[in-house]
C-alpha positions in Angstrom: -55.8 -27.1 -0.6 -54.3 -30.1 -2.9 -52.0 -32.3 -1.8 -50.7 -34.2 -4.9 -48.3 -37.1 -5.7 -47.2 -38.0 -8.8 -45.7 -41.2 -10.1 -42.9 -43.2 -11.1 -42.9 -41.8 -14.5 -42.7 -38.3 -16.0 -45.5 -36.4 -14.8 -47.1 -32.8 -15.4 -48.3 -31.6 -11.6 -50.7 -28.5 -10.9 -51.4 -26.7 -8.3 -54.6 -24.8 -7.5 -55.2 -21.1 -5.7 -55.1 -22.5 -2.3 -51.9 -23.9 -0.2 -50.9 -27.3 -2.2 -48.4 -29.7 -1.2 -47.2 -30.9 -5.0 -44.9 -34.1 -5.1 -42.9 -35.3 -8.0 -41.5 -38.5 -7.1 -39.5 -40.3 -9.5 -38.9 -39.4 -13.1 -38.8 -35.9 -14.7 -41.5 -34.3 -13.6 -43.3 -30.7 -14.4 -44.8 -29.1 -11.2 -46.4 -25.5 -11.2 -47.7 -24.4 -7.8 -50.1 -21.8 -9.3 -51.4 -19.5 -6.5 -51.2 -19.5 -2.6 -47.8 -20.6 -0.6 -47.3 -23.8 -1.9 -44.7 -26.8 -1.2 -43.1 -28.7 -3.9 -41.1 -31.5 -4.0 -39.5 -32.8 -7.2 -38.1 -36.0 -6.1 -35.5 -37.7 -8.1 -35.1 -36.8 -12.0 -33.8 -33.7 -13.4 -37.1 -31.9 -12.9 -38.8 -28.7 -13.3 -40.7 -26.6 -10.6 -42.7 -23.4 -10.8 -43.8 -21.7 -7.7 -45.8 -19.0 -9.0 -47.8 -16.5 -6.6 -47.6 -16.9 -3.0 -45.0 -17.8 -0.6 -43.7 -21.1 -2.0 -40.9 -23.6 -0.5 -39.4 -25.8 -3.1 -37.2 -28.7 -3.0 -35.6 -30.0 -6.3 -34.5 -33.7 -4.5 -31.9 -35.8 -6.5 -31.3 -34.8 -10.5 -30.3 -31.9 -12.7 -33.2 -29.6 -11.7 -35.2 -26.5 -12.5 -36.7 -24.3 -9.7 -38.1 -21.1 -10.7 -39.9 -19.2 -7.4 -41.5 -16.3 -9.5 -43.6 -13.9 -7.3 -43.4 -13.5 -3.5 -40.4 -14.2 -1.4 -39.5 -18.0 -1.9 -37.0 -21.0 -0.3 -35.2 -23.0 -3.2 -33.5 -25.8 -2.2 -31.8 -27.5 -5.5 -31.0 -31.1 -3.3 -28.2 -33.7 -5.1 -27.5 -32.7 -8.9 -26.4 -29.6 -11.4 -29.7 -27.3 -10.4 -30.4 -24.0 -11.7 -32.4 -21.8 -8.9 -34.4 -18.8 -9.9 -36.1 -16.5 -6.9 -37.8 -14.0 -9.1 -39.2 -11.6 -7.6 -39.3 -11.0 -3.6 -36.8 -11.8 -1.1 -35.6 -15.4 -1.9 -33.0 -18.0 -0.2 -31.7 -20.0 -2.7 -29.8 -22.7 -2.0 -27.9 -24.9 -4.7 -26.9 -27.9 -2.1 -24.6 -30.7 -3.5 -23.7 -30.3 -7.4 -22.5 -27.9 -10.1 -25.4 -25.3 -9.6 -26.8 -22.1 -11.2 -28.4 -19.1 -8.6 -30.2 -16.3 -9.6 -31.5 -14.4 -7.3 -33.3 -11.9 -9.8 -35.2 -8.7 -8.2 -35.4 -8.4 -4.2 -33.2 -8.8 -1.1 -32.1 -12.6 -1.6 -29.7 -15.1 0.0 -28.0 -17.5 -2.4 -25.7 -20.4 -1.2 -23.5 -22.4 -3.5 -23.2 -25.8 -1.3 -20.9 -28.3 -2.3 -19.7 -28.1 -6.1 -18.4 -25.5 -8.3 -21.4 -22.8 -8.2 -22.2 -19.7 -10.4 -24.5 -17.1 -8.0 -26.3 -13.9 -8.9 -27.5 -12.0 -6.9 -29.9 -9.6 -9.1 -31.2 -6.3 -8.2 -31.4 -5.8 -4.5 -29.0 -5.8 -1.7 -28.1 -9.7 -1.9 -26.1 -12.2 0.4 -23.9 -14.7 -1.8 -22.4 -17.5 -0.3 -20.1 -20.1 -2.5 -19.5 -22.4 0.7 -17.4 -25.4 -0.7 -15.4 -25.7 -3.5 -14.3 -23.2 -7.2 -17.6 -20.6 -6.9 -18.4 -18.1 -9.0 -20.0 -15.0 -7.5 -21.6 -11.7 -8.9 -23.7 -9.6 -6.4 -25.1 -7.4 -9.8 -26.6 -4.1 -8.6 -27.1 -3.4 -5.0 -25.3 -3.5 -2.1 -24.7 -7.0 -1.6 -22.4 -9.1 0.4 -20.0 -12.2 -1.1 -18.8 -15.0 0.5 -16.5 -17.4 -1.5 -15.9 -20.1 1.3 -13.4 -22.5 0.6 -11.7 -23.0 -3.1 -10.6 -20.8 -5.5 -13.8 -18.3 -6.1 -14.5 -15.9 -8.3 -16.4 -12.8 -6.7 -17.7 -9.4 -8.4 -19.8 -7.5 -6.1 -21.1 -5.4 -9.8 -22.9 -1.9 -8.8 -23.6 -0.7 -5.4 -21.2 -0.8 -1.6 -20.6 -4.0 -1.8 -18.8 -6.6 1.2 -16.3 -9.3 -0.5 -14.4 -12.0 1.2 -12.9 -14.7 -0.3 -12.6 -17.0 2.3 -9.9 -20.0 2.0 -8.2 -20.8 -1.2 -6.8 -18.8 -4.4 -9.6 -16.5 -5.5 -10.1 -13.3 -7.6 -12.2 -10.2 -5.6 -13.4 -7.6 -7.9 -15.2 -4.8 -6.4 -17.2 -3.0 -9.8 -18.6 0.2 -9.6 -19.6 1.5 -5.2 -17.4 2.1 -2.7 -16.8 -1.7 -1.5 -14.8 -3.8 1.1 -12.6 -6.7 0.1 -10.8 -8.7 1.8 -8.8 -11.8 0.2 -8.7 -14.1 3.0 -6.6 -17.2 3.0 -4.2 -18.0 0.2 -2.6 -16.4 -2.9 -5.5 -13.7 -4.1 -6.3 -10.8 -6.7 -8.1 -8.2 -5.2 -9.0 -5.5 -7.9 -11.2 -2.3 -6.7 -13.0 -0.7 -9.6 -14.8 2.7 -9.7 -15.3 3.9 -6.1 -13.2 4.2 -3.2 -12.2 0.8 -2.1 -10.8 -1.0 0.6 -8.7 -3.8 0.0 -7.2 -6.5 2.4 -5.5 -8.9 0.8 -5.2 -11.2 4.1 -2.7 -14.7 4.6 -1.0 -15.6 1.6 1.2 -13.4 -1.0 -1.5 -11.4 -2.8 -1.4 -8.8 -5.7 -4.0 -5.4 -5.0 -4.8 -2.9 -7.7 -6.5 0.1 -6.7 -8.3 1.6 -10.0 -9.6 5.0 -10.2 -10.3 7.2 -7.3 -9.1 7.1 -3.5 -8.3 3.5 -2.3 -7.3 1.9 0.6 -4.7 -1.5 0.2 -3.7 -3.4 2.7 -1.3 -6.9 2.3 -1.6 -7.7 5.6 0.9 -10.9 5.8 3.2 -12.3 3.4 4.8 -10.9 0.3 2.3 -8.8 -1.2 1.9 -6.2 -4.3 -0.3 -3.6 -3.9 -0.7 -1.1 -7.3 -2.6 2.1 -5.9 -3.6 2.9 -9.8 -5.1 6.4 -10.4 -6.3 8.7 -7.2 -5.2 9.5 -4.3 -4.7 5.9 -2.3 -3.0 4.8 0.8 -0.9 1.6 0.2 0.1 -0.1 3.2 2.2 -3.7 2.7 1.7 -4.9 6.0 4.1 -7.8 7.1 6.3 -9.4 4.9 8.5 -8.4 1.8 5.9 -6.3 -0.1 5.8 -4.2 -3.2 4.1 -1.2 -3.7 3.5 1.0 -6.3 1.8 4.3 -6.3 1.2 5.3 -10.1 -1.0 8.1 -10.7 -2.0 10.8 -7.9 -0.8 12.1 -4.0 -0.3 8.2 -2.7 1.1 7.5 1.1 2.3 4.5 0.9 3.8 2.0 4.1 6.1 -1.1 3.4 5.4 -1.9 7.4 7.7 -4.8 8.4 10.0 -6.8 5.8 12.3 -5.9 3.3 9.5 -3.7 0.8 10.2 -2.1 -2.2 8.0 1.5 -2.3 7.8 3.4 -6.0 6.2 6.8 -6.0 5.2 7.6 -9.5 3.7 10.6 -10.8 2.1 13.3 -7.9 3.9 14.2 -4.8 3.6 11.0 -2.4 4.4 10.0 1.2 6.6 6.9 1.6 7.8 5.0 4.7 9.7 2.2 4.6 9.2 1.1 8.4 11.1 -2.1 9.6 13.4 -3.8 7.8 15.8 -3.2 4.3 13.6 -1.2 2.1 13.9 0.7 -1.4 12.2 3.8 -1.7 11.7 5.4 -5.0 10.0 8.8 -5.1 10.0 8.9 -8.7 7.7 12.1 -10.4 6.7 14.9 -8.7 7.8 16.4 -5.2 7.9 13.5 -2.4 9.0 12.7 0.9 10.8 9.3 1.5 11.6 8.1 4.8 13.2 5.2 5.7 12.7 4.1 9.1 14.3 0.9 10.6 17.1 -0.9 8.6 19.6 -0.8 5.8 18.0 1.5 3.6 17.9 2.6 0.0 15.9 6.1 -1.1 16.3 7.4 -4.6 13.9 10.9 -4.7 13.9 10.7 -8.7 12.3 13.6 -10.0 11.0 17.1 -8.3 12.3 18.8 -5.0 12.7 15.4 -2.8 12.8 15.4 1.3 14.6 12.5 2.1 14.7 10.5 6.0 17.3 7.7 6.0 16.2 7.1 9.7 18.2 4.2 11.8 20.2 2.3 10.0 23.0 2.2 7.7 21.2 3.7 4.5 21.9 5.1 1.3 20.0 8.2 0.2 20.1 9.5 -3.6 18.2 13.1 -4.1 18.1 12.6 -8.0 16.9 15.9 -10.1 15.7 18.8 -8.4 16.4 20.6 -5.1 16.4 17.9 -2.6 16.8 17.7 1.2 18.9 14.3 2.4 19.1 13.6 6.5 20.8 10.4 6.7 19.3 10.1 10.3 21.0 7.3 12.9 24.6 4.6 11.8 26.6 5.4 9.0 24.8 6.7 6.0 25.9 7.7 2.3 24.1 10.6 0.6 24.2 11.5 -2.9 22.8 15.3 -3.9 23.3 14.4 -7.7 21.3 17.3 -9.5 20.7 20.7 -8.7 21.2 22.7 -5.2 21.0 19.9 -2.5 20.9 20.3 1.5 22.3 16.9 3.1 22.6 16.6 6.5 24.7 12.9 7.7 23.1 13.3 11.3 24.6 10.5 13.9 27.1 8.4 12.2 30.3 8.4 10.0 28.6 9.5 6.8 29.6 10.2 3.8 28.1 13.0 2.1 28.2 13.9 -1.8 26.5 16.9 -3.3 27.0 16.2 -6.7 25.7 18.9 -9.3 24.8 22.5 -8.2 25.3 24.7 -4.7 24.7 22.3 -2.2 25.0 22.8 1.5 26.7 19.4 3.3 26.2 19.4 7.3 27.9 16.0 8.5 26.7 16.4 11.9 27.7 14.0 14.5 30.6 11.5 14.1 33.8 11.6 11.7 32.0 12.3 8.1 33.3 12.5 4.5 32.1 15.6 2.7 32.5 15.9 -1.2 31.1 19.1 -2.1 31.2 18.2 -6.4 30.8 21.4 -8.4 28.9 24.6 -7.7 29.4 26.8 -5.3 28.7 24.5 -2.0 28.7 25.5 2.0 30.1 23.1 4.6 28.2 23.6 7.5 29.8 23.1 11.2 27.0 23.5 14.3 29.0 22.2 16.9 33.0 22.0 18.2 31.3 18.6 20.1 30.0 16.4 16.5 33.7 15.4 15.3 36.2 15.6 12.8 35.1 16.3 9.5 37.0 15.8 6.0 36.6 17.9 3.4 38.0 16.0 -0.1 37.1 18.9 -2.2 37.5 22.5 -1.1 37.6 24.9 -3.6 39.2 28.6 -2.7 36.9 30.0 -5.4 33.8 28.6 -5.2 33.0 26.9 -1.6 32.6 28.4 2.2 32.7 26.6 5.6 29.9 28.0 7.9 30.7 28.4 11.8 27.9 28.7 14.1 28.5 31.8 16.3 26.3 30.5 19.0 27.4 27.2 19.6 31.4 28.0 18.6 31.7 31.4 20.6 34.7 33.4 20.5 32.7 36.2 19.8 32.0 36.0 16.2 29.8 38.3 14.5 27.6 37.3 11.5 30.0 37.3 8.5 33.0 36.3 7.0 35.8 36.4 9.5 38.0 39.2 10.2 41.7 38.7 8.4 42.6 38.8 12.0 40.8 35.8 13.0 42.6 33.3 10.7 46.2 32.2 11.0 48.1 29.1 9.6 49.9 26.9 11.5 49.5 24.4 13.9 48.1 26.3 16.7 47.0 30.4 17.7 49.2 33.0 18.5 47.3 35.6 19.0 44.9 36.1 21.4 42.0 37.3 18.4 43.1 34.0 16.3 39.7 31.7 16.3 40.4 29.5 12.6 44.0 27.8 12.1 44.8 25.7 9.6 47.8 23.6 9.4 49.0 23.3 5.8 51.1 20.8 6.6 48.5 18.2 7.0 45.6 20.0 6.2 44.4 19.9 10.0 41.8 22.7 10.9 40.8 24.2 14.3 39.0 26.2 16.3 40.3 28.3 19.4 37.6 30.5 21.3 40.2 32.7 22.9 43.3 32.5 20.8 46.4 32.0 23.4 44.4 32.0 26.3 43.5 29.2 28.8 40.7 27.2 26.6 42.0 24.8 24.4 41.5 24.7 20.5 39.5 21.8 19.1 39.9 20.1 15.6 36.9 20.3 13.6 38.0 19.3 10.3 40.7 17.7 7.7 40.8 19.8 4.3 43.5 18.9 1.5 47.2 20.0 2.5 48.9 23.6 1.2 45.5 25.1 0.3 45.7 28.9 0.6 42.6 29.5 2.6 41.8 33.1 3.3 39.5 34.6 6.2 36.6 35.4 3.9 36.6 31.4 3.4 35.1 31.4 6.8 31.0 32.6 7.4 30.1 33.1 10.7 25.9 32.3 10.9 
């Protein structure tokens, strides 16, 4: 065993095959430990140390320095200065301290911590632990499954190949998963979290961050603040969390959630899931066959393209089926749906809505409250399930192409599945016969209902069609 001091001056140090104690002191010194677990100590000047074999702890002291553990598993500590730390082979803690330093963990199971100053750690082969502490760090766990720390300042992480853990920690920093399902979570501040191959999870924590999702099936998650959250190809769950967040689904069956805030949800190509939940969101389904629903708020869904089920939930919202066969429930308050294209089912629900079915043979149900039914061309069906959901106007009915449907069950009067009999319908402003169950008043364009004609139950009102139409009995389905 050698225990060995150098000098002021620049001196060459080595070690022998047993446990040495090597000491640089002052100047730039060259100390190689040789074999056995040796300690060296570099002292101030930029120096360069060599552990060798054995289990070696070495300490670079003040100056740019060199440390280079080699073989066995090794503790670097790089002291005051711009250090570059090498563990070699084994499982080595590196440890940069104060300075602009360099970390390489190299082959094994290492631990590499930045310290103070803008740091640049890699991990190597193995399954690595990477911390940036203070300060702008750069981090790259390489292959492995390795676990990234960027501390406080604006880091740079990569976790490379493997299942990586990434957190950014305090400040503005960039996560990027590479290849391995991997874990990343943004932290404090204004972040970019981007996935790579592998199904990801990404949480972009505090601050108004922007999540891409890459190939494959991700997981996004803003968390808080105003957030953008890009699912990218596969099928990914976007969820914006708190705050006014944007997602977009792009390639692939996506669900995505705008949680609370006022969100903006797009679709894109594949059949997707979107819910608005609290607050004034815009849905757009875009390609391919989705479901929108809007939950809490003033609401705006537009399907796009493909055969579109859309929920305009509570709130005063405004529903737009686009191309294709569509289903519109406007839901709760007083909604405005819009069929557009094709053969379109829209159902108002609570509320004065109004509905329009645009394009194609739609069916229009205004449900409860006072609605607004535009049928638009095709051959369209105004639907009626109750003499108890209100007064209904009809701003289009045509003799030739359109049908109101009764509901036999809940109208009675002892309707049979059909059109009415001839002897069912009457004009005027009120039955007078005890088989009349549909008058309408051309007058004013006032249509009723009477269960028993002249008898002792009264007639209810159940829409307003355009005056002096010549409305027939086979107008009139019975379901």
């Amino acid at each position: 065993m050698a225990n060995i001091s150098g000098t002021p001056g620049n001196d060459l140090i080595l070690g022998t095959s047993n446990d040495d104690t090597l000491q640089g002191l002052a100047g730039n010194d060259n100390i190689n430990g040789a074999a056995g677990d040796d300690s060296l100590s570099g002292g101030s000047g930029n120096d360069n140390l060599f552990g060798n074999d054995g289990e070696d702890t070495i300490g670079g002291g003040a100056g740019d320095d060199t440390l280079n553990g080699a073989a066995d598993n090794d503790n670097l500590n790089g002291g005051a200065g711009d250090d570059s730390l090498f563990g070699g082979d084994g499982e080595d803690t590196l440890s940069g301290s104060s300075g602009e330093d360099t970390l390489r963990g190299n082959t094994g199971n290492d631990i590499l911590i930045g310290g103070a100053g803008n740091d640049k750690l890699n991990g190597g082969a193995g399954n690595d632990s990477l911390d940036g502490n203070a300060d702008n760090d750069n981090l790259f766990g390489d292959d492995g499954n390795d676990t990234l720390s960027g501390g406080a300042g604006n880091d740079a992480l990569n976790g490379g190949a493997g299942n990586d853990s990434l957190g950014g920690g305090i400040g503005n920093d960039i996560l990027s998963g590479g290849d391995g399902d991997d874990i990343l979570n943004g932290g404090d501040g204004e972040d970019e979290l981007r996935a790579g191959a592998g199904q990801d999870t990404l949480n972009g924590g505090v601050g108004s961050d922007r999540l891409f999702g890459e190939a494959d099936n991700d997981v996004l998650n803003g968390l808080d603040d105003d957030d953008t959250l890009n699912g990218g190809a596969g099928e990914d769950t976007l969820n914006g969390g708190a705050g006014n967040d944007r997602l977009l689904a792009d390639v692939g069956d996506d669900e995505l959630r705008g949680g609370t805030g006022n969100d903006t949800l797009s679709g894109g190509a594949g059949q997707d899931i979107l819910n608005g939940g609290v607050g004034n969101d815009g849905l757009f389904g875009d390609l391919g066959n989705d479901r929108l629903t809007a939950g809490t708020g003033d609401d705006t869904l537009f399907g796009g393209e493909g055969q579109d089920t859309l929920n305009g939930g509570s709130g005063e919202d405004s529903l737009r089926g686009g191309t294709g066969q569509d289903i519109l429930n406007g839901g709760t308050d007083d909604d405005i749906l819009f069929g557009e294209a094709a053969d379109d089912t829209l159902r108002g629900g609570d509320g004065n809505d109004t509905l329009r079915g645009g394009e194609g043979s739609d069916l229009l149900v205004g449900g409860t409250g006072s609605d607004t039914l535009t049928g638009g061309a095709g051959n369209d069906n105004f639907r009626f399930n109750s003499l108890t959901e209100g007064v209904d106007t009809i701003t289009d009915f045509n003799l030739q192409d359109d049908e109101i449907l009764i509901s036999r069950n809940e109208f009675g009067g002892g309707l049979s599945i059909g059109a009415l009999d001839n002897s069912q319908f009457t004009f005027g402003s009120s039955a007078s016969d005890s088989s009349h169950r549909v008058i309408y008043n051309g007058a004013n364009g006032d249509l009723f209902f009477d269960a028993d004609g002249v008898g002792g139950n009264a007639q209810v009102k159940i829409a307003v069609l355009s005056s002096g139409l010549e409305l027939e009995a086979s107008n009139f389905i019975a379901i």
